[in-house]
C-alpha positions in Angstrom: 35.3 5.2 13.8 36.0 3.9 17.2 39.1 0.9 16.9 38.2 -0.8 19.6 34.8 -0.7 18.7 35.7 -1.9 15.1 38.0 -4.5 16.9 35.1 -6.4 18.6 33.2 -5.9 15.6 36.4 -7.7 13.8 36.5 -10.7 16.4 32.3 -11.4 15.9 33.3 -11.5 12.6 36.0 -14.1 12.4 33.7 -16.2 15.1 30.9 -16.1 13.1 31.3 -15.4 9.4 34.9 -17.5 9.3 33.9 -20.0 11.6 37.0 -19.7 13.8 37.0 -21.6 17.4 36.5 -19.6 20.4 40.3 -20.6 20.7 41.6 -18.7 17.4 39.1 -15.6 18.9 40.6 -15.3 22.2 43.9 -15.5 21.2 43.4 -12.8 18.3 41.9 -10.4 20.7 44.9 -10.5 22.7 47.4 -10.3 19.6 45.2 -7.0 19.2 44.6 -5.6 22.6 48.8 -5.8 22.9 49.3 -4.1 19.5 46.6 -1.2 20.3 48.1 -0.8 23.8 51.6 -0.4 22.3 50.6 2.2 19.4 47.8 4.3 21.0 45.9 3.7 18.1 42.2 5.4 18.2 41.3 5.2 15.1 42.2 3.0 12.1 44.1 5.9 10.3 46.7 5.9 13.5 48.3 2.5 12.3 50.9 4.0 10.2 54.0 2.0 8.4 56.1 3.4 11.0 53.9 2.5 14.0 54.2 -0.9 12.8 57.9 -0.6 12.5 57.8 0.3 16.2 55.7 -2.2 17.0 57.7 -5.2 15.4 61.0 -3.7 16.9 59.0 -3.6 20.9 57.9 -7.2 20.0 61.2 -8.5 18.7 62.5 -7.3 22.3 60.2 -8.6 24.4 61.1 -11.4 26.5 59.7 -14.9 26.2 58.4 -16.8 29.0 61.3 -18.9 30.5 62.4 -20.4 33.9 65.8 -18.9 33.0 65.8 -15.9 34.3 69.4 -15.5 34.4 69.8 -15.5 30.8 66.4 -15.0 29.1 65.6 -15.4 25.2 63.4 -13.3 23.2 59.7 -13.9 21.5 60.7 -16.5 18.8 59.8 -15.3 15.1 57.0 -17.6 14.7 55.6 -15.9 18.1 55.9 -12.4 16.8 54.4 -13.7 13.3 51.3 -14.4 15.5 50.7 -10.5 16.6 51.3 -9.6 12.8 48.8 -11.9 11.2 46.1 -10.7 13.7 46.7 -7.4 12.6 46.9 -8.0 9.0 43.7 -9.9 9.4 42.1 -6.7 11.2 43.3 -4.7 8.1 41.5 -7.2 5.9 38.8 -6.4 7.4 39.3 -2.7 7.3 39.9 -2.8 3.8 36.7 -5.0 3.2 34.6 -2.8 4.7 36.4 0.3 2.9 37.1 1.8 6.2 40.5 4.2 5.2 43.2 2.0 6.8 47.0 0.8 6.0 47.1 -1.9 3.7 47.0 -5.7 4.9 50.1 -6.3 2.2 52.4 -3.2 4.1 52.8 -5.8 6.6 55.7 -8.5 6.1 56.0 -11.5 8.1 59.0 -12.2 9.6 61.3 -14.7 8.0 61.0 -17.9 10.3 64.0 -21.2 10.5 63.1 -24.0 8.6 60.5 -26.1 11.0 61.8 -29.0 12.5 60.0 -32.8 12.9 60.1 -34.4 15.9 59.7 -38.3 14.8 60.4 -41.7 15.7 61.9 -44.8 13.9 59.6 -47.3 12.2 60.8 -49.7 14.6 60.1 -47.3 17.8 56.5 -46.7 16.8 55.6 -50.5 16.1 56.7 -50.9 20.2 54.7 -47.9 20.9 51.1 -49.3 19.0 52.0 -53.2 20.6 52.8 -51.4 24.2 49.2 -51.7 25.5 49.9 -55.3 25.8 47.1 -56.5 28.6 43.5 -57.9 28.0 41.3 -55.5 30.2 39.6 -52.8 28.5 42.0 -50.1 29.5 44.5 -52.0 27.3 41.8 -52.3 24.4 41.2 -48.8 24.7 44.6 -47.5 24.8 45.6 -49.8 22.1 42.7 -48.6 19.6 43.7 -45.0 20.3 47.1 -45.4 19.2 46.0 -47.7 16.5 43.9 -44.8 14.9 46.2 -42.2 15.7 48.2 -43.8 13.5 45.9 -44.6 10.5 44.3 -41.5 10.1 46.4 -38.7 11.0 43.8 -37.2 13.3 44.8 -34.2 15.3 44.1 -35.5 19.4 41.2 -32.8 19.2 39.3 -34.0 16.2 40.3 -37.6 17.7 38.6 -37.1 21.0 35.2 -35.8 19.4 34.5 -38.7 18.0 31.3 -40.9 18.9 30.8 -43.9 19.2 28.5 -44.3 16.4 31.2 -45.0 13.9 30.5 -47.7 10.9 33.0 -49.7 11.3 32.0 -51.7 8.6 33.0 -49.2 6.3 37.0 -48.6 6.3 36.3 -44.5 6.5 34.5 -41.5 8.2 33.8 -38.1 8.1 35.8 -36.2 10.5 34.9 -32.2 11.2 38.3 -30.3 11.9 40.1 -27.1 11.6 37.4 -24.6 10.4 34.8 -26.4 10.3 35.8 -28.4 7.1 34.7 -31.8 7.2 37.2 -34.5 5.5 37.5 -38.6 5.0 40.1 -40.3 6.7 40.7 -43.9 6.4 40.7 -46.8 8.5 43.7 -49.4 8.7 42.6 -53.1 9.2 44.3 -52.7 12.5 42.9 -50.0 13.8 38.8 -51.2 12.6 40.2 -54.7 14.6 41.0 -52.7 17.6 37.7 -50.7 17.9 35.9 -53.7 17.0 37.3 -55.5 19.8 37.4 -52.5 22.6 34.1 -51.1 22.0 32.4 -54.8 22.1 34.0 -54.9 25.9 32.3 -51.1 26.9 29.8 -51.6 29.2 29.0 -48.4 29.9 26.3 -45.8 27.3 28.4 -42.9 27.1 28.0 -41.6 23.7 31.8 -40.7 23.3 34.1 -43.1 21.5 37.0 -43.0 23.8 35.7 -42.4 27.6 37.9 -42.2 31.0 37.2 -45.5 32.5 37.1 -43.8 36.0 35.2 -41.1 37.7 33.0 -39.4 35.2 33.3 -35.4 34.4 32.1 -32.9 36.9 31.4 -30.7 34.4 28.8 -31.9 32.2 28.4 -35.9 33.4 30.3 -37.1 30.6 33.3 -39.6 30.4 34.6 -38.4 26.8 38.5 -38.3 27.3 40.0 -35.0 26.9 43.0 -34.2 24.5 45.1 -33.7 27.5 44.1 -37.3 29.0 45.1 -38.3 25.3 48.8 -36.9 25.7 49.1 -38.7 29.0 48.2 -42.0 27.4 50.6 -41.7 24.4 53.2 -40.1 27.0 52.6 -43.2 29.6 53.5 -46.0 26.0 56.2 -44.2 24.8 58.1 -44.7 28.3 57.2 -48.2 28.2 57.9 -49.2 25.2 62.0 -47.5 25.9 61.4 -44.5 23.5 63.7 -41.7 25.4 62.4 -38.9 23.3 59.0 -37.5 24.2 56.1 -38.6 21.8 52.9 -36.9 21.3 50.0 -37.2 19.4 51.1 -35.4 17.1 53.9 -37.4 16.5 51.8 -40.1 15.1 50.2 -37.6 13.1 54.0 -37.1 11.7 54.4 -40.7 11.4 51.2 -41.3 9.2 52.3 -38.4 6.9 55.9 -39.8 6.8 54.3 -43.4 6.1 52.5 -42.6 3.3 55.0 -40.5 1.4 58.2 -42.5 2.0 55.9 -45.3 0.4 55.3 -43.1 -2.9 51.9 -41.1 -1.9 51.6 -37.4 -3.7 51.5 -34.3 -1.3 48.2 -33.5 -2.4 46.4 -36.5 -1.1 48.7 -36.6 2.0 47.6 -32.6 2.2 44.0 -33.6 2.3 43.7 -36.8 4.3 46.0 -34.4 7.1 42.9 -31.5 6.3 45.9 -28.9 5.7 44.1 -25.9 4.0 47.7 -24.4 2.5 50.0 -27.2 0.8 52.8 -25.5 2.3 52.2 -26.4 5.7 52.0 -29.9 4.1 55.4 -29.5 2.4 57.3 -29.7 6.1 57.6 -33.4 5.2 58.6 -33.5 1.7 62.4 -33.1 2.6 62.7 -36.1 5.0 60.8 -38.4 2.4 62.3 -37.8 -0.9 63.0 -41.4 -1.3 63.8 -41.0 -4.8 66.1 -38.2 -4.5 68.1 -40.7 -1.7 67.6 -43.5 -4.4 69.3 -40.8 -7.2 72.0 -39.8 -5.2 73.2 -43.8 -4.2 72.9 -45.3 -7.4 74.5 -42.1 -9.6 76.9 -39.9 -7.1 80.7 -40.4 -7.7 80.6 -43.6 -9.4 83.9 -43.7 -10.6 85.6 -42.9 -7.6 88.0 -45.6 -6.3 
């Protein structure tokens, strides 16, 4: 059969029977297109063990977008791992529909460094949540957004499709992320407060939750607030509140994983309320939280040295 023709039927596939965002699609038919302009491939019995071999070398050479151009670094690992999971995905699906192909489990990932947190002091994020210090509603608004970001652990995405529809006099809601899956996060009393107290001051019948309180959207008449207005906001606190490192969203996301573990929650709820779908990606944390192990190692390590 065809590869390329077997490759769009592969991307409908992951679209519609795995649910995976346009996003996830677009970027896996690239992965793809690169891999089957590198080998030549014409049919799924040209990807051989050694075309792969090829293939991984080419990638592990391949320059990565820099403004250094005078001394340029290579596709990190995690990059290249990328390219090597669409494939394996592709001969997933090869397999599934017993189309002769090279095994999904010939191909290895490559071994990555240990991922590194980017995170801030509990005494930097309480100046980041109490930076939106004004009474107008821009204030409110900015305030409430932080305020949840915090409490729930929401990526900026999932955050920003939210309507304004919540029951707020519940402490939780239903939140549709990654895939599709729908989870409960949880409310702080600080953040329902804030809501409580911004969206009483909206004026305005947009049905999104957080809204640009300027011009509305040229493109569909809406003033929902984008994920990229999001990282301005956060971006725009964390200078005023003195924080010289650069804080993202997703660095309160960090912080509310942090939180809860340093104050004795199990990985497995942290891994759920987070809407991780692999306990490993959750397990990032576990070494910067180990209280106990800290605890251990003051109270017991070379007590009776002088």
């Amino acid at each position: 059969m065809d590869i390329q023709k077997l490759k769009t039927e592969f991307l409908e596939y992951i679209e519609i029977e795995k649910g995976r965002s346009l996003k996830t699609v677009e970027n896996y038919d690239r992965y793809l297109k690169r891999f089957l302009d590198f080998s030549k491939a014409k049919k799924p019995g040209d990807i051989t063990d050694e075309t792969i071999r090829k293939f991984r070398l080419w990638l592990n050479r391949q320059p990565a977008p820099t403004e250094n151009k005078a001394s340029p670094e290579t596709l990190k690992k995690k990059t290249q791992n990328y390219y090597l999971i669409a494939l394996r995905g592709f001969l997933k699906y090869l397999n599934k529909r017993n189309i002769p192909s090279l095994p999904p489990e010939r191909i290895e990932l490559a071994k990555t460094p240990e991922r590194s947190l980017d995170l801030i002091s509990a005494d930097e994020l309480e100046r980041l949540l109490r930076a939106p210090d004004e009474n107008n509603l821009k204030s409110l608004r900015d305030r409430a957004i932080l305020e949840l970001l915090f409490s729930t652990g929401l990526r900026v995405s999932e955050l920003c499709s939210l309507s304004r529809d919540l029951d707020l006099s519940k402490d939780e809601f239903s939140v549709r992320g990654k895939g599709e899956k729908v989870r409960v996060v949880f409310l702080s009393e600080q953040a329902r407060d804030m809501l409580k107290e911004y969206l009483s001051k909206r004026k305005d019948m947009d049905d999104a939750l957080f809204v640009n309180l300027g011009k509305k959207s040229s493109q569909n008449n809406s003033l929902r607030l984008s994920p990229r207005s999001v990282e301005r906001i956060v971006s725009y606190y964390a200078i005023k509140a003195g924080i010289s490192k650069q804080v993202t969203p997703h660095i309160l996301r960090h912080s509310f994983a942090t939180d809860l573990l340093q104050n004795g929650a199990d990985l497995r709820s942290v891994q759920q309320m987070l809407g991780h779908s692999n306990i490993s990606t959750t397990q990032i944390y576990t070494h910067l939280t180990d209280k106990h192990l800290r605890d251990v190692h003051k109270n017991f390590h070379s007590k009776r040295r002088k």
